[in-house]
VONU-88743 format. One record per residue (C-alpha): residue in three letters; chain; z negated, y, x. Coordinates in steps of 0.1 Angstrom, whole numbers. Each point is the difference from the previous one (the first is absolute). Example, Ala and Ser with C-alpha at 12.3 -4.5 7.8 and 13.67 -1.06 7.14 Angstrom:
2
- ala / A / -78 / -45 / 123
- ser / A / 7 / 34 / 14
END
This chain:
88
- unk / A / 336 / 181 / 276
- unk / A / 37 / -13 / 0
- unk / A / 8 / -30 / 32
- unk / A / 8 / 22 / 22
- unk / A / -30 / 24 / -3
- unk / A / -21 / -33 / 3
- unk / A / 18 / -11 / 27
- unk / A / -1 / 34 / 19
- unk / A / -40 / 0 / -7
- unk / A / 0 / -32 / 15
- unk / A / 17 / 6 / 31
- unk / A / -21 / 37 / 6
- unk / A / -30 / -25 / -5
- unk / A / 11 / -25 / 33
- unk / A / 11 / 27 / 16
- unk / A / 38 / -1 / -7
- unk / A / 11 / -30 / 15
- unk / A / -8 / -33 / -8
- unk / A / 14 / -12 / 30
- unk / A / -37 / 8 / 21
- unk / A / -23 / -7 / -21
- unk / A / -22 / -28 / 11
- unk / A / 11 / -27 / -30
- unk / A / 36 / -13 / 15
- unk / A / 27 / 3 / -26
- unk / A / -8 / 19 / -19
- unk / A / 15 / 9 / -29
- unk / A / 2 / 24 / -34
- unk / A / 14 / -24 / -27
- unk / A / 10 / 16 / -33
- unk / A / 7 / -14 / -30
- unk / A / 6 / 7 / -35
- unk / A / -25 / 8 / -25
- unk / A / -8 / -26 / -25
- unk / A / 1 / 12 / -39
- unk / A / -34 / 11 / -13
- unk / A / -3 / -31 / -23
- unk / A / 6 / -27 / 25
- unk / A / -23 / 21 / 24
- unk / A / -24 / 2 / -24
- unk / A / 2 / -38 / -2
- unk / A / 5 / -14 / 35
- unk / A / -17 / 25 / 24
- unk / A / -29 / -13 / 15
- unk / A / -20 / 15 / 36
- unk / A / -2 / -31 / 24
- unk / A / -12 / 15 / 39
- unk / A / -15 / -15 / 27
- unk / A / -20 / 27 / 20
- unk / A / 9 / 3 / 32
- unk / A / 1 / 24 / 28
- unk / A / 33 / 21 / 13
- unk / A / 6 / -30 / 25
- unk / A / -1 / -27 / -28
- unk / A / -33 / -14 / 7
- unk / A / -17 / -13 / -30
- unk / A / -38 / 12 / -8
- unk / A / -9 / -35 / -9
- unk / A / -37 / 11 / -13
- unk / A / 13 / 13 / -34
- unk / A / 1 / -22 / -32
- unk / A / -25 / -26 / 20
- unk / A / 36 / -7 / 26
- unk / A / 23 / -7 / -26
- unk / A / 33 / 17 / -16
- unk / A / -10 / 3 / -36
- unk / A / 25 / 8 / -31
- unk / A / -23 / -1 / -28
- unk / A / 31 / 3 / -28
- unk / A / 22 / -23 / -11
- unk / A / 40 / 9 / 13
- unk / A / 26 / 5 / -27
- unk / A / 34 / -6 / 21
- unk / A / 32 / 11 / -12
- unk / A / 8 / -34 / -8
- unk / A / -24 / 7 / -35
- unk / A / -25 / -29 / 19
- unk / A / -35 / 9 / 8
- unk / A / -19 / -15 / 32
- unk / A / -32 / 0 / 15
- unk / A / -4 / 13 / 35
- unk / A / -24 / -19 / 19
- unk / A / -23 / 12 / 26
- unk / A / 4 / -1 / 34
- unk / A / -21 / -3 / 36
- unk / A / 11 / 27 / 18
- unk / A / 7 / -7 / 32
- unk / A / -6 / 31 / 27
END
């Protein structure tokens, strides 16, 4: 699925207009695709769950934002994320 496919699937999703749904400003942000290798190397899932109005479920990881992995920046430094309360 090319951008514009994704975006169009995106929009049918929220109803085609960003503009009501219930999150103000919202927006479709697209950017370019990073090479497999530096993907490969830098890509890394970091969510906090939380519902469509941005409310945090703060009974998951014991109420705390866990990344388990150490983060490779682009910079070529690694750092360790630490955990967080979360706040609801």
């Amino acid at each position: 699925m090319g951008q514009y496919d994704c975006k169009q699937h995106i929009l049918s999703t929220l109803y085609g207009d960003l503009a009501i749904h219930p999150i103000p400003n919202l927006e479709i942000k697209i950017t370019p695709q990073r090479p497999p290798e530096e993907f490969s190397e830098s890509y890394y899932m970091f969510g906090v769950a939380t519902n469509i109005l941005g409310e945090v479920d703060c009974d998951l990881q014991g109420g705390k934002s866990v990344f388990p992995f150490e983060w490779k920046a682009s910079n070529g430094k690694s750092y360790t994320i630490p955990d967080v309360e979360v706040q609801g």
